[in-house]
ChimeraX commands (.cxc) that place a marker at each C-alpha (Angstrom):
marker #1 position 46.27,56.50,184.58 radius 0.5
marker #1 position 49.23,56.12,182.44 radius 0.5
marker #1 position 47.35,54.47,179.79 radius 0.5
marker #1 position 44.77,57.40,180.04 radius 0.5
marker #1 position 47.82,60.04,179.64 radius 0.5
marker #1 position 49.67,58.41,176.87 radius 0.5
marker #1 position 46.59,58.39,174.63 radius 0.5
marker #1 position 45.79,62.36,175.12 radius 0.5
marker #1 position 49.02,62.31,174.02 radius 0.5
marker #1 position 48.09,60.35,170.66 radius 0.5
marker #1 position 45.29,62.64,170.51 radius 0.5
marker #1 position 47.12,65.80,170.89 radius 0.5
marker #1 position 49.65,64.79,167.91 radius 0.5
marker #1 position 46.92,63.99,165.59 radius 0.5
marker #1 position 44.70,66.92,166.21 radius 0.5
marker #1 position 47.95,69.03,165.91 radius 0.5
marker #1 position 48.22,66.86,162.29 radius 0.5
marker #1 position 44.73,68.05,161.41 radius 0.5
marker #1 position 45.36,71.57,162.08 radius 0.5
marker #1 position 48.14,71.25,160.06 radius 0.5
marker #1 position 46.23,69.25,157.11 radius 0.5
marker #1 position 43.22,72.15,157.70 radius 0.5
marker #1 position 45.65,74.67,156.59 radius 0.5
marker #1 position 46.59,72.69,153.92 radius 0.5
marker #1 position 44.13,73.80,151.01 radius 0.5
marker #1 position 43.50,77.55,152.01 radius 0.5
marker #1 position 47.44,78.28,151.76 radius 0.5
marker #1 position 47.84,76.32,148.52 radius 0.5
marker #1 position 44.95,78.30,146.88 radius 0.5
marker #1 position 46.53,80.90,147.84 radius 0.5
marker #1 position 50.10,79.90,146.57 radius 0.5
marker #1 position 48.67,78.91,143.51 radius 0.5
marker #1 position 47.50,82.11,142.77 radius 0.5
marker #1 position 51.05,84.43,143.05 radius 0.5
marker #1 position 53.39,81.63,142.10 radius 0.5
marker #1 position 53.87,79.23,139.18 radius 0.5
marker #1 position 51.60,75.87,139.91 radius 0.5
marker #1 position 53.93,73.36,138.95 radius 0.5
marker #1 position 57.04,75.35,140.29 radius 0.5
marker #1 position 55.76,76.04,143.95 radius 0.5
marker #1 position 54.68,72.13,144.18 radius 0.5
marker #1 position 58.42,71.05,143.01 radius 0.5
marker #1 position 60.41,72.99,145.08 radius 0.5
marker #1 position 57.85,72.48,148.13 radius 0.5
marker #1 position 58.34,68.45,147.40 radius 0.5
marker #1 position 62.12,68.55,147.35 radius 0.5
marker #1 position 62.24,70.50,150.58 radius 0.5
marker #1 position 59.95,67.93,151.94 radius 0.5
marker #1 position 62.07,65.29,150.35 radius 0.5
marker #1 position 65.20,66.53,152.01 radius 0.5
marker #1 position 64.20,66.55,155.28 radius 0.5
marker #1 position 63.03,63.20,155.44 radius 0.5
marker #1 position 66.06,62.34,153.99 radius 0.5
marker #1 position 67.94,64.01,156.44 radius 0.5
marker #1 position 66.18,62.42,159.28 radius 0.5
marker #1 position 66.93,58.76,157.81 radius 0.5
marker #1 position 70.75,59.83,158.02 radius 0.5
marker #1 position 70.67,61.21,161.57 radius 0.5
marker #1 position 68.29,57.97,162.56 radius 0.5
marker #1 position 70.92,55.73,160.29 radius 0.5
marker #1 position 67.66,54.12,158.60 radius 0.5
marker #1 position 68.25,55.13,155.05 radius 0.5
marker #1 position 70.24,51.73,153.94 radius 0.5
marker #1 position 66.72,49.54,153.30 radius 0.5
marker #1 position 67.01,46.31,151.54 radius 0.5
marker #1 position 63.39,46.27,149.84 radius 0.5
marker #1 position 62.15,43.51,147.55 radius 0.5
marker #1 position 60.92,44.81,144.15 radius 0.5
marker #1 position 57.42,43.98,145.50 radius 0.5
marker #1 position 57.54,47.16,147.75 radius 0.5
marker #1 position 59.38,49.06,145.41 radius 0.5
marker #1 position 56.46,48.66,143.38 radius 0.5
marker #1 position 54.16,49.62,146.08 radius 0.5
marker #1 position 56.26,52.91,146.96 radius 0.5
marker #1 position 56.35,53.37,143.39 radius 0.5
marker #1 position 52.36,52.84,143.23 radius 0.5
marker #1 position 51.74,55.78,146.29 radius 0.5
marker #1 position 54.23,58.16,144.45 radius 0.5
marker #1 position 52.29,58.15,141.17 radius 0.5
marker #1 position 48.85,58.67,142.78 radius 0.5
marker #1 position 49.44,60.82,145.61 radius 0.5
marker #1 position 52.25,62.70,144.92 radius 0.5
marker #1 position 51.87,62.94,141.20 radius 0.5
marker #1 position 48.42,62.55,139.92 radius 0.5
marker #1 position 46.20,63.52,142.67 radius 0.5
marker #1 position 48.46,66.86,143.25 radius 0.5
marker #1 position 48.10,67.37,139.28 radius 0.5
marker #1 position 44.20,67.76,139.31 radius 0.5
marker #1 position 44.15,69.09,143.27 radius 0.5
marker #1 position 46.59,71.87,142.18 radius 0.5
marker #1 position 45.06,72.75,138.95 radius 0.5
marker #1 position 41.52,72.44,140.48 radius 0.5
marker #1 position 42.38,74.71,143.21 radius 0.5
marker #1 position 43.16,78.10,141.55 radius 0.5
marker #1 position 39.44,78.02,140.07 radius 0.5
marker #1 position 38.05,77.68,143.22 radius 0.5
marker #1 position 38.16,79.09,146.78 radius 0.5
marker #1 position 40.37,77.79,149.40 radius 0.5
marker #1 position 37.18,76.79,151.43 radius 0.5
marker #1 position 36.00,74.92,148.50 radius 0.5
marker #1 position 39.25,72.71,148.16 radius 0.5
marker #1 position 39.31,72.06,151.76 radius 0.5
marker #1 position 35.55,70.51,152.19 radius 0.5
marker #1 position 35.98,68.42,148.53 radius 0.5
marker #1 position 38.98,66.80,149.60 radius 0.5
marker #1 position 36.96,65.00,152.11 radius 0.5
marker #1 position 34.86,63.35,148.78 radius 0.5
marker #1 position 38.35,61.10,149.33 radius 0.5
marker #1 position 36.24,58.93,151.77 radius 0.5
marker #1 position 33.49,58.50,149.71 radius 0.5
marker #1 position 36.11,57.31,146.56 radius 0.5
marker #1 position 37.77,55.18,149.36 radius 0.5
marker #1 position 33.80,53.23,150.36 radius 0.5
marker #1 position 33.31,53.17,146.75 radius 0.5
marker #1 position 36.35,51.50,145.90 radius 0.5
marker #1 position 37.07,48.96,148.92 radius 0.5
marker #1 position 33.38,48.19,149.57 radius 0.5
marker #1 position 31.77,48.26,146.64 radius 0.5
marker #1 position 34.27,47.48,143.76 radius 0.5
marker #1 position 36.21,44.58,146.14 radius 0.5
marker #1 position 32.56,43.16,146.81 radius 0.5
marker #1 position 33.03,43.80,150.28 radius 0.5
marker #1 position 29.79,43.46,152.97 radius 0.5
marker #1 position 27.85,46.66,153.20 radius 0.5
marker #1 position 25.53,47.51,156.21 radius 0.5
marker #1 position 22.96,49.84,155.96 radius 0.5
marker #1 position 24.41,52.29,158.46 radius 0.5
marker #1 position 27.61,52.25,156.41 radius 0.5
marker #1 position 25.43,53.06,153.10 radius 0.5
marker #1 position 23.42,56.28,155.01 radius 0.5
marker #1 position 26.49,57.21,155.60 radius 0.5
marker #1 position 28.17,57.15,152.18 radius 0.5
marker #1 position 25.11,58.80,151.13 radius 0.5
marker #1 position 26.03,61.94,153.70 radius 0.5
marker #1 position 28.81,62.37,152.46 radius 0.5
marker #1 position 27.66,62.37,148.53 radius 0.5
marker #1 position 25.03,64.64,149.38 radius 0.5
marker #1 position 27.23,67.40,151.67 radius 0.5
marker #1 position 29.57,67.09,148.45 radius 0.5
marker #1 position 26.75,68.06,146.23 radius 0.5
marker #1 position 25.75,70.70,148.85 radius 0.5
marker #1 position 29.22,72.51,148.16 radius 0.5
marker #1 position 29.03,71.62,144.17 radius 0.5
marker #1 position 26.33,73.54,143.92 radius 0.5
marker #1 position 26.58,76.19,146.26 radius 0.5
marker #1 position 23.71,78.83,144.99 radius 0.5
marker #1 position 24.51,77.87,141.55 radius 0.5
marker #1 position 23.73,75.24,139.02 radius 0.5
marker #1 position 26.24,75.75,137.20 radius 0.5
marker #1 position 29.27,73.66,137.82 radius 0.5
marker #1 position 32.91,75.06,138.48 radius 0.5
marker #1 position 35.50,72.83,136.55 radius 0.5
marker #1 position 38.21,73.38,139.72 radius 0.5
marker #1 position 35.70,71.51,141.90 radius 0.5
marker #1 position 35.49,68.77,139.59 radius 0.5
marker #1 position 38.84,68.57,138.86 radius 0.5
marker #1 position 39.89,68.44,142.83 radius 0.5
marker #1 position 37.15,65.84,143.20 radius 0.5
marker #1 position 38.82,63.56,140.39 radius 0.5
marker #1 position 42.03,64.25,142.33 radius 0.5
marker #1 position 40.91,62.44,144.92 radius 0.5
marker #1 position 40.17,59.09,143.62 radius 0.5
marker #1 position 43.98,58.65,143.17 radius 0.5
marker #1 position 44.20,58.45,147.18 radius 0.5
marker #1 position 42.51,55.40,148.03 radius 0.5
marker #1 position 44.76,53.44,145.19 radius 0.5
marker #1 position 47.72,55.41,146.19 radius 0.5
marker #1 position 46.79,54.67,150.15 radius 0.5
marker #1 position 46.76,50.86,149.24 radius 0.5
marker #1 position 50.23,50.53,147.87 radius 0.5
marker #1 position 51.32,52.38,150.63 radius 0.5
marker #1 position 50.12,50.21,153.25 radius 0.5
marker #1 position 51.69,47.45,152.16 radius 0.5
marker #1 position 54.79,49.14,151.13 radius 0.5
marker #1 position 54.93,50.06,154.72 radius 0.5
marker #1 position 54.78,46.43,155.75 radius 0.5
marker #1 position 58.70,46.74,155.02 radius 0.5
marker #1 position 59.79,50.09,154.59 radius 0.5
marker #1 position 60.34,52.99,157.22 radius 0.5
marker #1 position 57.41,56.14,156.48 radius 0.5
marker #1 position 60.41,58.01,156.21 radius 0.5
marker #1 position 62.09,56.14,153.72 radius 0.5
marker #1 position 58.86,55.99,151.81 radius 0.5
marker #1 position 57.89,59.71,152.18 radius 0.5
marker #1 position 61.76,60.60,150.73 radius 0.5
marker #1 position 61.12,58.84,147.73 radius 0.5
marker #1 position 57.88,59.50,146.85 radius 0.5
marker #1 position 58.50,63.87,147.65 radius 0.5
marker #1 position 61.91,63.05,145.83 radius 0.5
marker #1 position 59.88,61.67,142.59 radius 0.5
marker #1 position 57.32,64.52,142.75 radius 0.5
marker #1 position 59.80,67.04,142.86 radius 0.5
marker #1 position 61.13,65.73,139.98 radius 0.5
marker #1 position 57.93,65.61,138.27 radius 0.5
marker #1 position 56.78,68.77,138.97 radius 0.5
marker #1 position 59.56,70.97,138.38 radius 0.5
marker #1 position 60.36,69.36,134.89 radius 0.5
marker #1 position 56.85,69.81,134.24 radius 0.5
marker #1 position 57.26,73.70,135.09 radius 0.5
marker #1 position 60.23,73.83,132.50 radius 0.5
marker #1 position 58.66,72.28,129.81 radius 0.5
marker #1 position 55.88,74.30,130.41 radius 0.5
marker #1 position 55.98,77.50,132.65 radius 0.5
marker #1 position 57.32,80.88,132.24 radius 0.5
marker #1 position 60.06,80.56,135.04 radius 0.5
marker #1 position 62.32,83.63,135.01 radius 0.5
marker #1 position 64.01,85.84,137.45 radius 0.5
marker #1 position 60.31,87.20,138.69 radius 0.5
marker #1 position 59.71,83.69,139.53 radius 0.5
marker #1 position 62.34,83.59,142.08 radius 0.5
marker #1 position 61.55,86.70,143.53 radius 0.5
marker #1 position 58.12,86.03,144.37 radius 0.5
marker #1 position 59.30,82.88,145.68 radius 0.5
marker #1 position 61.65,84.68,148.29 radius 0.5
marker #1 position 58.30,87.06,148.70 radius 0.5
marker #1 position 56.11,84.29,149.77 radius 0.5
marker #1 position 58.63,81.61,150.85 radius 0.5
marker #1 position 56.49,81.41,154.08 radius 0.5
marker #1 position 54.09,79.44,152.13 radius 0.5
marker #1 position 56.68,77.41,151.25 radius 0.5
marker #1 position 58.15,76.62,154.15 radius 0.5
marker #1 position 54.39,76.11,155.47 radius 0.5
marker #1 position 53.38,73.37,152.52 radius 0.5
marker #1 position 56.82,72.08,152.29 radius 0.5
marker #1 position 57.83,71.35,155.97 radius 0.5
marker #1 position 54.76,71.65,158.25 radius 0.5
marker #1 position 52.33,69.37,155.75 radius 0.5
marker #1 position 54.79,67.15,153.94 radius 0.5
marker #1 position 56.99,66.44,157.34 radius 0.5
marker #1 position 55.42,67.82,160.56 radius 0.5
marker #1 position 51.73,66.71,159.63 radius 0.5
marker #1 position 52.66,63.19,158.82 radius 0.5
marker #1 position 55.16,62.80,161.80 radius 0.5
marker #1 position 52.21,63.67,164.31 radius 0.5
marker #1 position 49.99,61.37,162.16 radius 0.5
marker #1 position 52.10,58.65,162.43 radius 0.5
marker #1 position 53.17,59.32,166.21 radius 0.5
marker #1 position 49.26,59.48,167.20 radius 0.5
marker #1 position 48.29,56.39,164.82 radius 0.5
marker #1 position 50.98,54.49,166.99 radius 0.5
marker #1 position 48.89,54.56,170.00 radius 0.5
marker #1 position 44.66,55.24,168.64 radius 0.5
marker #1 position 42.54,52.14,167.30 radius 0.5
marker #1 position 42.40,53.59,163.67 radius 0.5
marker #1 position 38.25,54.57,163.55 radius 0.5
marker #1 position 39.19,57.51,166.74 radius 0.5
marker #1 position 42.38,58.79,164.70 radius 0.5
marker #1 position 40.29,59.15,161.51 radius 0.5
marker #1 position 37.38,60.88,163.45 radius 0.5
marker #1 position 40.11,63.16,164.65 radius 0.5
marker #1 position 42.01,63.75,161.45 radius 0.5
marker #1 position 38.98,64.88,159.26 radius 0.5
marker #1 position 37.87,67.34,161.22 radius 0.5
marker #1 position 39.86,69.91,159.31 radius 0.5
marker #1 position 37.68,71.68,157.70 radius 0.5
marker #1 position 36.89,72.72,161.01 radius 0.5
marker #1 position 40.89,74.38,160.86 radius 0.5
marker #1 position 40.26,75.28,156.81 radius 0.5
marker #1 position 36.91,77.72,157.92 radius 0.5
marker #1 position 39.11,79.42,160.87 radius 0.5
marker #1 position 42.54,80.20,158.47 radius 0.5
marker #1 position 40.57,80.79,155.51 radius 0.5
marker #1 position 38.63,83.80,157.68 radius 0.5
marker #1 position 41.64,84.80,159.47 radius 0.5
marker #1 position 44.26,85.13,156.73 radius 0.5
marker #1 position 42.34,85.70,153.74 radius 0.5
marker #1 position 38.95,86.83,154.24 radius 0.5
marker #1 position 37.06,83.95,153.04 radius 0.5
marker #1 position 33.94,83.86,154.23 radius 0.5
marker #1 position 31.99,80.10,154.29 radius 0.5
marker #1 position 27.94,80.14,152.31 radius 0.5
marker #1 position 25.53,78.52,153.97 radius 0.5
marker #1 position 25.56,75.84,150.92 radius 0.5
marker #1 position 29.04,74.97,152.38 radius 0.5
marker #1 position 28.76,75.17,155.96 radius 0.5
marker #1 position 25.40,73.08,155.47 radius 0.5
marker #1 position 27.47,70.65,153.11 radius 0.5
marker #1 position 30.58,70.21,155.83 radius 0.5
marker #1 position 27.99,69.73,158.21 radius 0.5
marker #1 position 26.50,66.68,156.23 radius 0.5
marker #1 position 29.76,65.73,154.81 radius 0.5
marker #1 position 31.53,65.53,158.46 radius 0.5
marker #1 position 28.23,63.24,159.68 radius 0.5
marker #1 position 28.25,61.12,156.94 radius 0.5
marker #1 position 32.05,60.32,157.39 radius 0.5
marker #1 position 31.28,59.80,161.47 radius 0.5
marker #1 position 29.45,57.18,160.41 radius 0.5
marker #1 position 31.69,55.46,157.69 radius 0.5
marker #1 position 34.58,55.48,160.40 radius 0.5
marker #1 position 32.98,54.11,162.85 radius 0.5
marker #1 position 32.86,50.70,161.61 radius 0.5
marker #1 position 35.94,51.44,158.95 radius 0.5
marker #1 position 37.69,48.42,158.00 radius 0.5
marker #1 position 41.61,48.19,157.74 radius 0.5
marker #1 position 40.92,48.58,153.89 radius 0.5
marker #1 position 39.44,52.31,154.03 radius 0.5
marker #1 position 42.71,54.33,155.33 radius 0.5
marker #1 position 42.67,57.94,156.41 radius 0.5
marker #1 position 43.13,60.30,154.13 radius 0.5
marker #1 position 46.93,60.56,151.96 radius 0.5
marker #1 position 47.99,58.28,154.99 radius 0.5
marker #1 position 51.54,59.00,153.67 radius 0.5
marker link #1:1,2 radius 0.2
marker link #1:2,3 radius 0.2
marker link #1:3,4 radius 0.2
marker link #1:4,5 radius 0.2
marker link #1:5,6 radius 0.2
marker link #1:6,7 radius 0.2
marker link #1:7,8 radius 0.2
marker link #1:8,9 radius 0.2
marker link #1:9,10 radius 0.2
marker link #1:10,11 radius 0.2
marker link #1:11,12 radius 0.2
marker link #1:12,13 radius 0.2
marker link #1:13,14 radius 0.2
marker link #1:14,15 radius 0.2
marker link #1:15,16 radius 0.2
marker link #1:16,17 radius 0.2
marker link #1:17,18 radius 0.2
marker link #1:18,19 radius 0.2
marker link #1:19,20 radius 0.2
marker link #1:20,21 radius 0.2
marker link #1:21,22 radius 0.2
marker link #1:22,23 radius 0.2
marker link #1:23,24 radius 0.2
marker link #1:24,25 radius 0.2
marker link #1:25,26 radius 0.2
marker link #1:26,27 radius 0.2
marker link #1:27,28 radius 0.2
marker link #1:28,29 radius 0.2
marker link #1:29,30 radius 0.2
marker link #1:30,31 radius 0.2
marker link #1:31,32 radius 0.2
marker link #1:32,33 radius 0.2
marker link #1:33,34 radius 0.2
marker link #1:34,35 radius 0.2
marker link #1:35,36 radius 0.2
marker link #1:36,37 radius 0.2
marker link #1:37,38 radius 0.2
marker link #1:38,39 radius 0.2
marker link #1:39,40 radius 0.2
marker link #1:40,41 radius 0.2
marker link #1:41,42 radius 0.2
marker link #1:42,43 radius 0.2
marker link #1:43,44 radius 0.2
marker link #1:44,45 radius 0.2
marker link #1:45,46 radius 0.2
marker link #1:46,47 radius 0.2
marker link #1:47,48 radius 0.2
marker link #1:48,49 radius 0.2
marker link #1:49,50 radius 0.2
marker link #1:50,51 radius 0.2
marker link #1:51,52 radius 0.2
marker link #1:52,53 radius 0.2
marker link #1:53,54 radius 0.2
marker link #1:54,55 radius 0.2
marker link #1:55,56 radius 0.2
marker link #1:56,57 radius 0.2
marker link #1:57,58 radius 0.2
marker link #1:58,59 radius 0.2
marker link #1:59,60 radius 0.2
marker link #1:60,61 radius 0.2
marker link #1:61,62 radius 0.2
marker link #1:62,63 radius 0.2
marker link #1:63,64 radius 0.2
marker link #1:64,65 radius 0.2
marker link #1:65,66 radius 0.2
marker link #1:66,67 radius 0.2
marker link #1:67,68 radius 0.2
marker link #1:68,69 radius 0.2
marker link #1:69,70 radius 0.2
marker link #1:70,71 radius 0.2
marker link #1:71,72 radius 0.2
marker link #1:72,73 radius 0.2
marker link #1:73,74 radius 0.2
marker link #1:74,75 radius 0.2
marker link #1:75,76 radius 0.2
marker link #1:76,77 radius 0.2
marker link #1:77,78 radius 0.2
marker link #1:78,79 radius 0.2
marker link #1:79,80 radius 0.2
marker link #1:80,81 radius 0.2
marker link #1:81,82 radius 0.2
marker link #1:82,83 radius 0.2
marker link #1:83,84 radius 0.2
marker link #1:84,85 radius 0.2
marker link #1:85,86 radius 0.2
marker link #1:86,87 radius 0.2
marker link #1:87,88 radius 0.2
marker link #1:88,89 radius 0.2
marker link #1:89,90 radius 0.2
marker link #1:90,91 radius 0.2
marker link #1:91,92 radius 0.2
marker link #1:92,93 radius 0.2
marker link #1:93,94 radius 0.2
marker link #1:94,95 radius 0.2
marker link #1:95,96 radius 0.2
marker link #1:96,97 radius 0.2
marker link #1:97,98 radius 0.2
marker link #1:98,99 radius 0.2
marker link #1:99,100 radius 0.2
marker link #1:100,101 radius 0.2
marker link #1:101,102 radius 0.2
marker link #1:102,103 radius 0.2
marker link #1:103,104 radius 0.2
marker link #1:104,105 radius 0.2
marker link #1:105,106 radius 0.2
marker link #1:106,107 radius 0.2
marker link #1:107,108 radius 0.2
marker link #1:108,109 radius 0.2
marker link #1:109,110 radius 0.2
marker link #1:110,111 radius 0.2
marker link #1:111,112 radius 0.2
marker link #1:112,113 radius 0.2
marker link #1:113,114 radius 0.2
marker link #1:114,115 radius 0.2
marker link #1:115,116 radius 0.2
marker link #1:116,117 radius 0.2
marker link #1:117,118 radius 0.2
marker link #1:118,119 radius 0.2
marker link #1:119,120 radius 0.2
marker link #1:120,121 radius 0.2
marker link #1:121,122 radius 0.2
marker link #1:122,123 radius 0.2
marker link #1:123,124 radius 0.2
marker link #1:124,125 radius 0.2
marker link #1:125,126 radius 0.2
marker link #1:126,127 radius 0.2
marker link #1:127,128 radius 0.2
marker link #1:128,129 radius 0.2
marker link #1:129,130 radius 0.2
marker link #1:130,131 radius 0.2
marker link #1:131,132 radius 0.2
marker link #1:132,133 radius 0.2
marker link #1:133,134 radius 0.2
marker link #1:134,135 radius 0.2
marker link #1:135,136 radius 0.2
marker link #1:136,137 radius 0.2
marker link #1:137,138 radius 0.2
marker link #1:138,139 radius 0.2
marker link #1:139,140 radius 0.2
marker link #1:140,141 radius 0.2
marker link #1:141,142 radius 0.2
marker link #1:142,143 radius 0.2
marker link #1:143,144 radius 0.2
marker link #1:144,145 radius 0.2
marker link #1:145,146 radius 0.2
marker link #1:146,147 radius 0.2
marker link #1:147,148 radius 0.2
marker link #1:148,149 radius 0.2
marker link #1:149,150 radius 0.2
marker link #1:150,151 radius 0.2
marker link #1:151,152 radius 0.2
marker link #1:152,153 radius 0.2
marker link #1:153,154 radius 0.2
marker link #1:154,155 radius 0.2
marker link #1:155,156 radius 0.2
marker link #1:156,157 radius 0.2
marker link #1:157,158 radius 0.2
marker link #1:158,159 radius 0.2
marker link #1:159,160 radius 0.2
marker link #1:160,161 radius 0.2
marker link #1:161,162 radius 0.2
marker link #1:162,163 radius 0.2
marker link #1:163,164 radius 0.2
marker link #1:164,165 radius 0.2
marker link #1:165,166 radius 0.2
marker link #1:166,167 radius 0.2
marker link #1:167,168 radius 0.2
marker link #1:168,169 radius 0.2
marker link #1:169,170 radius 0.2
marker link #1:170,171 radius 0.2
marker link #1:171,172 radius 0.2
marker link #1:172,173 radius 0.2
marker link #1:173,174 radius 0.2
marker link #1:174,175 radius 0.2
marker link #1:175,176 radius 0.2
marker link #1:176,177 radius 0.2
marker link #1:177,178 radius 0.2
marker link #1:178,179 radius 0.2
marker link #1:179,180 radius 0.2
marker link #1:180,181 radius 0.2
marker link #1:181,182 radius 0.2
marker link #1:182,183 radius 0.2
marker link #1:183,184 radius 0.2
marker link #1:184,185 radius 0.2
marker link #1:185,186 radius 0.2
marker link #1:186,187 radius 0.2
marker link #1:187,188 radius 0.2
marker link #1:188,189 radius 0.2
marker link #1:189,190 radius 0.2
marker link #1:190,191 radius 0.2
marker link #1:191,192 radius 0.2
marker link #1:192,193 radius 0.2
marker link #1:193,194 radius 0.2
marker link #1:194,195 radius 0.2
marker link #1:195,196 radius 0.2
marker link #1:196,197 radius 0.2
marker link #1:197,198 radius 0.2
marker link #1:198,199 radius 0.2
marker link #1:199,200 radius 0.2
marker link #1:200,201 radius 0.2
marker link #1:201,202 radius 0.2
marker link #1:202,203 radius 0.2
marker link #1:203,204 radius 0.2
marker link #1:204,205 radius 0.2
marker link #1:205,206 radius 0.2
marker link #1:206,207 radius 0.2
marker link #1:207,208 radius 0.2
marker link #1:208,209 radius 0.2
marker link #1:209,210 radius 0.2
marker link #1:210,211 radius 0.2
marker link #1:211,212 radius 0.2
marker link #1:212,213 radius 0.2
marker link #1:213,214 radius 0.2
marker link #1:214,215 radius 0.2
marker link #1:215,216 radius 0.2
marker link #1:216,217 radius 0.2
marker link #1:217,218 radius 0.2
marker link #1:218,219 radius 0.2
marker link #1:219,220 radius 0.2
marker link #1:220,221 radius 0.2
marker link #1:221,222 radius 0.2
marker link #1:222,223 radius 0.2
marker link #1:223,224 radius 0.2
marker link #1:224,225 radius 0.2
marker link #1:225,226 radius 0.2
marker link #1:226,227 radius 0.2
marker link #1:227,228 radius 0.2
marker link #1:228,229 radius 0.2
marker link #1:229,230 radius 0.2
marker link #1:230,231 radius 0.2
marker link #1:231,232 radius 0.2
marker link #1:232,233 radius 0.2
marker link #1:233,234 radius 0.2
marker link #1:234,235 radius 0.2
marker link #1:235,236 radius 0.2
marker link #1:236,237 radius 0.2
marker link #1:237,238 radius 0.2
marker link #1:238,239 radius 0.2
marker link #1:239,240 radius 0.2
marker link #1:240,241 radius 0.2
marker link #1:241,242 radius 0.2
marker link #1:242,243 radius 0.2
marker link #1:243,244 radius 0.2
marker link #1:244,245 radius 0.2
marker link #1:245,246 radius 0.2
marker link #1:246,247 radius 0.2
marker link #1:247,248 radius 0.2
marker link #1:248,249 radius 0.2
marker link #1:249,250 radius 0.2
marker link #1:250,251 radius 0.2
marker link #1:251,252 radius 0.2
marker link #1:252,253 radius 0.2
marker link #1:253,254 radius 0.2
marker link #1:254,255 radius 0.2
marker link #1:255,256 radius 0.2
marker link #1:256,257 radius 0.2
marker link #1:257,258 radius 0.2
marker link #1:258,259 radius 0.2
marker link #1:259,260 radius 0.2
marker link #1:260,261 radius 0.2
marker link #1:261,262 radius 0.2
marker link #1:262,263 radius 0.2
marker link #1:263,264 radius 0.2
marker link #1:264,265 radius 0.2
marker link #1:265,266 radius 0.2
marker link #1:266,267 radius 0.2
marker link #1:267,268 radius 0.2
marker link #1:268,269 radius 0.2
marker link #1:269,270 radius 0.2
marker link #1:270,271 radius 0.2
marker link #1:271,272 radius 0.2
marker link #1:272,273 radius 0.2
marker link #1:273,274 radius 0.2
marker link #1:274,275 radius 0.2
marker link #1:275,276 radius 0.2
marker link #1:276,277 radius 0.2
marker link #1:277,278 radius 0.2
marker link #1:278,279 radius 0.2
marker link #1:279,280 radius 0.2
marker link #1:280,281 radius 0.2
marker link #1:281,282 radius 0.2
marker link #1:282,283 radius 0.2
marker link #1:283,284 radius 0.2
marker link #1:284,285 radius 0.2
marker link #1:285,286 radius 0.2
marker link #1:286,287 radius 0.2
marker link #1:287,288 radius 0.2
marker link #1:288,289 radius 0.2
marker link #1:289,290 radius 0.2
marker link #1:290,291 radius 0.2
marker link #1:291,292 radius 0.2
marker link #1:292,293 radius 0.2
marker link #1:293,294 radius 0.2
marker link #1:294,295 radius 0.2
marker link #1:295,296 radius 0.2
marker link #1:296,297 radius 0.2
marker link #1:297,298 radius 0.2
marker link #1:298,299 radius 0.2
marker link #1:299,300 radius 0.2
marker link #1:300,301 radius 0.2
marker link #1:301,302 radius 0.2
view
């Protein structure tokens, strides 16, 4: 009975994370589209890196002793996931909807197969390769969507996510030794940096800037502290206690959560092409988890 009630516990924090994560790509369209791109994703990153920070004071974890091996590793998940993936998912997303950015970030399982399974020479079932094949083809479905022509933001947010699985790598093993929090600090800390001396060098940032910030600094607070610290902390707190297949079923079912705030707060309404492509997409991936190794991690698992 206890057993039973501690893991609707773990499921309850990681649905709550894929909420969260669903929410993710329809605000950040959004964002991208009344604020400076490179601006909104600094300042969101330092307030993410600050609170982590602060909670590694309060928990007095913030003095690690790290080999340069895992500095390497930390260093490895903040180029790709905080720097390089954000760079193509953030410039991808304002020439696309918000619907569109949510159901091609799941292509990150497919790059994950691809690069684990195939690339490491891994064994590959034939249930593992129908379902690599659902998810291709519900990414296609959402390419295409009525049109032959192709829309350079999808392609762009699709590159993005090849950076995850490399990024999710390092950052397994970096976690072998470091705290999450430690790891998250540093890696927002980096991207913060990144980004906002990218948006000197090259965006207009004035006094409008700020103002528009203070106008929509509830997306702000919404990317900075519910997806870069609340998201992960209910990731990690449900990942303590699921086998890893169950809390990936769980986690990607945010599109689910991208079709419902996309609707609600925007207007967005799905095509058939893309509820026909999550569909396929979300089988396909049912199928890859279910017999997912330790190699193929959830998606940005930090």
């Amino acid at each position: 009975m206890e057993a039973h009630k501690h893991e609707r516990r773990a499921v309850s924090f990681v649905m709550m994370s894929s909420m969260i994560e669903g929410g993710f790509p329809i605000f950040i369209n959004h964002a991208v589209r009344v604020l400076p791109v490179m601006f909104f994703a600094g300042i969101c990153a330092y307030i993410g890196s600050a609170i982590h920070i602060a909670l590694l004071i309060v928990r007095r974890n913030w003095r690690q002793h790290l080999s340069w091996k895992t500095w390497f590793y930390i260093g490895g998940v903040t180029v790709c996931n905080s720097v390089l993936a954000l760079l193509f998912i953030f410039a991808g997303t304002r020439y696309t909807s918000g619907i569109n950015t949510a159901l091609l970030l799941q292509s990150e399982m497919l790059s994950s197969f691809l690069i684990f399974r195939v690339l490491a020479g891994e064994h590959i079932s034939g249930r593992q390769i129908i379902g690599a094949l659902g998810v291709l083809l519900g990414t296609l479905f959402v390419l295409y969507n009525g049109s032959l022509e192709l829309n350079p933001g999808d392609l762009l947010i699709v590159l993005g996510t090849v950076f995850y699985p490399i990024g999710n790598m390092c950052a397994k093993r970096a976690l072998q030794t470091a705290s999450s929090s430690f790891v998250l600090a540093i890696r927002h800390l980096f991207g913060g940096i990144v980004f906002c001396t990218l948006a000197i060098v090259f965006e207009d940032i004035t006094q409008q800037t700020f103002l528009l910030l203070y106008e929509n600094i509830w997306l702000v607070l919404f990317y900075g502290v519910m997806v870069l610290v609340v998201s992960k902390l209910c990731w990690y707190e449900g990942l303590k206690s699921l086998p890893l297949p169950k809390a990936v079923s769980i986690i990607l079912s945010y599109p689910v959560f991208s079709l419902i705030f996309a609707s609600l707060f925007f207007g967005e309404r799905p095509s058939a092409y893309q509820i026909i492509g999550m569909c396929i997409t979300i089988a396909g991936l049912s199928v890859l988890v279910r017999r997912t190794s330790a190699s193929i991690l959830p998606p940005d698992l930090v």
